[in-house]
Each structure stands twice: as C-alpha cells, then as structure tokens.
C-alpha positions as CSV (number, residue, x, y, z in Angstrom):
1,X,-62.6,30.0,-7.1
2,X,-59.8,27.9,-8.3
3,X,-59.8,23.9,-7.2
4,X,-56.5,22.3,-6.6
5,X,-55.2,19.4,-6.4
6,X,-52.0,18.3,-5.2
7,X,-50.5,14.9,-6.4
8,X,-48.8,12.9,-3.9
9,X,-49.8,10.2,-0.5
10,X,-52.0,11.3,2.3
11,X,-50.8,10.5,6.0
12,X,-53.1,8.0,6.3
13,X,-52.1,6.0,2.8
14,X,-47.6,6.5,4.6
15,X,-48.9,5.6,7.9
16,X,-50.5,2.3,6.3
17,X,-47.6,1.3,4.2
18,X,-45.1,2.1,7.1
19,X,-47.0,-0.3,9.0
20,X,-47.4,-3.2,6.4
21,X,-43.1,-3.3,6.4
22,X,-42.9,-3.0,9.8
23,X,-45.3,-6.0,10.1
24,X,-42.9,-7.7,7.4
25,X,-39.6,-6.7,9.0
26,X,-41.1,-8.0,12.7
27,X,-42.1,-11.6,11.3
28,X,-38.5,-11.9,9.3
29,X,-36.8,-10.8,12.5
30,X,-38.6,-13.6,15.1
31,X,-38.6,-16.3,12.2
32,X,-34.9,-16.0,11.1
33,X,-33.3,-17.2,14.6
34,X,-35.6,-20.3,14.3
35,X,-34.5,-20.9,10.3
36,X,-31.0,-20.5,11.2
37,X,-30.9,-23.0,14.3
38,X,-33.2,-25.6,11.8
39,X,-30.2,-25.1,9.3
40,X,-27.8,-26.1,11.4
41,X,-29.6,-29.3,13.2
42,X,-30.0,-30.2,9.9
43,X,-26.2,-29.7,9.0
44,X,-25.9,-31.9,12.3
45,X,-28.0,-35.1,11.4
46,X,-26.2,-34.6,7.5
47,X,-23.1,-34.9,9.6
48,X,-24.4,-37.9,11.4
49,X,-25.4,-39.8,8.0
50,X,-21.6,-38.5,7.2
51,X,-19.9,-40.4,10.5
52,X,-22.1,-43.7,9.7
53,X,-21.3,-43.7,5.9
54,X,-17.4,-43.8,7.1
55,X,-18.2,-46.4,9.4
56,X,-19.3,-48.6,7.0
57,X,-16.6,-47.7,5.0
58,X,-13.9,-48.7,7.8
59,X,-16.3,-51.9,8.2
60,X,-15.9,-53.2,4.7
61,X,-12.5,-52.2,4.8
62,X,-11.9,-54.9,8.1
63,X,-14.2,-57.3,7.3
64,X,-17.4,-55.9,9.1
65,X,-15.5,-55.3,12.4
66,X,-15.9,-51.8,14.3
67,X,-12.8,-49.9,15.4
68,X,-11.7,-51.7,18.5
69,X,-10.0,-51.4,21.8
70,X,-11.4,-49.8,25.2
71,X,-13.8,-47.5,25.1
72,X,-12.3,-44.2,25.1
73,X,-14.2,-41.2,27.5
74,X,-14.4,-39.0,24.7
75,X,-12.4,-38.2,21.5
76,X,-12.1,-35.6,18.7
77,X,-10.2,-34.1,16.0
78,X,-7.7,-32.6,18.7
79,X,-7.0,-35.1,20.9
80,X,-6.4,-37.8,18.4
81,X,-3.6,-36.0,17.0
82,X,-2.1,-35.9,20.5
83,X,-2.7,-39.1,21.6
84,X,0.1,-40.9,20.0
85,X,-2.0,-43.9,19.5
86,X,-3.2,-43.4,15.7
87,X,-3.5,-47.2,14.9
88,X,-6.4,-47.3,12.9
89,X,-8.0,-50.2,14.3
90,X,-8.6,-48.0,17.4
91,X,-11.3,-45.6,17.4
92,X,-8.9,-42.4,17.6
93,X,-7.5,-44.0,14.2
94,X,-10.7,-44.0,12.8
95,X,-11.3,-40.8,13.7
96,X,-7.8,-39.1,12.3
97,X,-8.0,-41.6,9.2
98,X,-12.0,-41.4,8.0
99,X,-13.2,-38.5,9.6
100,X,-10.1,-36.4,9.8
101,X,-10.1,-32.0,11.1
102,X,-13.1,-31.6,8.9
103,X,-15.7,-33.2,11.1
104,X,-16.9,-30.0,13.0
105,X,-20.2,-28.9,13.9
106,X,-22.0,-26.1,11.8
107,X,-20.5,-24.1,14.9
108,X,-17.0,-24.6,14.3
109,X,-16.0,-26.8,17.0
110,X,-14.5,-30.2,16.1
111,X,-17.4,-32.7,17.2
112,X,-16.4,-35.1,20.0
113,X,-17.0,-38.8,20.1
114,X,-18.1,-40.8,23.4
115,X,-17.7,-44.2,22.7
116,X,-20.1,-47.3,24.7
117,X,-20.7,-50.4,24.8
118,X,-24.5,-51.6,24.9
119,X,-24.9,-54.2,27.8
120,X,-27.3,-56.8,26.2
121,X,-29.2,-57.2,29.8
122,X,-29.4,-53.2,29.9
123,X,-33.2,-51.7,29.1
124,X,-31.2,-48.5,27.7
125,X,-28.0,-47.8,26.9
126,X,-27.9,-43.9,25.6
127,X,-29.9,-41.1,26.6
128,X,-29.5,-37.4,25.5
129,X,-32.8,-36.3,26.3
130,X,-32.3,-34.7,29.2
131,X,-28.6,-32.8,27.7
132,X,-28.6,-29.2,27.3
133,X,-27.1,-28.3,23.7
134,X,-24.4,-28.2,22.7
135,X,-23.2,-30.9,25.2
136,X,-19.6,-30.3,24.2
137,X,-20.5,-31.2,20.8
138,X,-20.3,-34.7,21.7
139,X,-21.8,-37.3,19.5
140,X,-22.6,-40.6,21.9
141,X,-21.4,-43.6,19.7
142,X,-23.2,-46.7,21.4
143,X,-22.0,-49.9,20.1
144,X,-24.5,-53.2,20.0
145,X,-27.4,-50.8,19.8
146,X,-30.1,-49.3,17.9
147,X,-32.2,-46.3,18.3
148,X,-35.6,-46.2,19.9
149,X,-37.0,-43.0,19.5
150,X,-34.4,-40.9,21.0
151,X,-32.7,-43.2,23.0
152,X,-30.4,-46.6,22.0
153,X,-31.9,-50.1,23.2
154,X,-29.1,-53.2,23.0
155,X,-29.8,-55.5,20.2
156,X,-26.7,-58.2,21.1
157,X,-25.5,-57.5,17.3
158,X,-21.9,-56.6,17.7
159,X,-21.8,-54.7,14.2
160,X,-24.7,-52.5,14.7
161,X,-24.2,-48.7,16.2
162,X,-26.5,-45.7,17.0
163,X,-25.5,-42.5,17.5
164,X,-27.6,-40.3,19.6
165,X,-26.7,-36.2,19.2
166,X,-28.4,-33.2,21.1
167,X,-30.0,-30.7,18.6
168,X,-30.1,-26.7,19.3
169,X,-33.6,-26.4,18.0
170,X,-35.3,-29.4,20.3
171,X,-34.4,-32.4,21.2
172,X,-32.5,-35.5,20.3
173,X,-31.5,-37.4,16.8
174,X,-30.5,-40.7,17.2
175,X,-29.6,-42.8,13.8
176,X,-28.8,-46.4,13.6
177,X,-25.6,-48.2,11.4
C-alpha cells in the first residue's frame, strides 16, 4: 500500500489565516475614521498657531495695536472681498491682507472669524463647549482675553487675544496671543 502525501494548506491552516486578515482589515477599518478626524483637528490648531503668528505680525507692523473698528458678526475669505471696506486697520483688512483665500479648514471651507470684545467685569467671555462641529467653521477671536481651559477669561490687556475653535474629534482648542 502506497502512502501519499499531498503538499499544500489544510482547511483549518486557510480558515486561520483568513481570520487573522480579517481581524487586521476590521481594526484598520474602525481606527482609520478616528486617524483621519485627529489629522485634521490637528491641521486646525496648526492653523490657529498660523492666524496668531499673522497677528503678531500685523501687531509689530502698527505698533502692538490689534486690527480695529467695530466688531464685526462674522467674517471670512468671501465676504471680505465683498465688503468694500479692505482698509487694513480693520479686521476684514487683516483678513484679505495677512491671511488672504488660503486660510481654509482641512475641509475646504474658508474659516470664518467672529470677532469680541472681553468685558473686564465679565467671568467669561467665549465658550465653544457646548458647539456642535463644524460651527460654520468659525474661529471666535475674543479680544482682552486669555484662555482658561477651553473657554476665554478677560485679563483688561487690550493686546492680548484667544481664539477658541470647535474640533471634529472632541471638544474645544482655545490658544492665547
């Protein structure tokens, strides 16, 4: 009687490696959404570093004052452009002049300014917390402030900013001039 012996996997050795790249293609598949969205909320607070650092250019540029006038609403990249006011003392200047069309969010959409003044008397003077992203994309400028946390708290100084920003991933960033 003649013994042979075929060469090649048994059922049980496919079933077992079938199983190991499944288990491999599941965990990329739930972790990649969550590495994507960290990408971008970091892309965000880069392009909140970005918005400061042309602050303090504009403020050695005029002698450590902050783009003046009322406060706006809101601004961006597309209503500046309309708004036939583009002196750059004003804050729509400042946005067309240091900032300019390539201040979007990792989405695409130009980000949007809201511009406040911090009440020295107030206990807090932005709050994002309770903002569901992406919150028009708006970026809340708060004059005379400084972060706390998540939030900005007045600290009289009328140089200082904090910008508070709602993040897909969780939460708030808030980052001080």
């Amino acid at each position: 009687m003649k013994n042979r012996f075929h060469k090649g996997f048994t059922i049980i050795e496919v079933s077992l490696v079938i199983a190991v790249a499944g288990l491999i293609f599941l965990m990329v598949f739930v972790a990649l959404p969550g590495l994507r969205t960290s990408q971008r909320d970091s892309q965000r607070r880069e392009d909140i570093a970005k918005f400061l650092e042309e602050v303090k250019n504009y403020q050695t540029n005029n002698r450590g004052a902050l783009p003046g006038g009322s406060d706006p609403d809101s601004l961006d990249g597309v209503t500046n452009t309309s708004s036939g006011n583009t002196t750059i003392t004003k804050w729509a200047g400042f946005y067309k002049e240091y900032l300019g069309d390539k201040f979007i969010d990792p989405d695409g959409k130009p980000y949007r300014l809201r511009i406040r003044t911090c009440n020295s008397s107030a206990t807090e003077c932005g709050n994002l917390d309770n903002a569901t992203f992406p919150n028009n994309y708006t970026m809340l400028v708060v004059k005379q402030a400084q972060c706390d946390g998540t939030k900005a708290k007045p600290t009289g100084n009328p140089r200082k900013l904090a910008v508070i920003y709602k993040l897909e991933g969780a939460g708030a960033y808030c980052s001080n001039s």
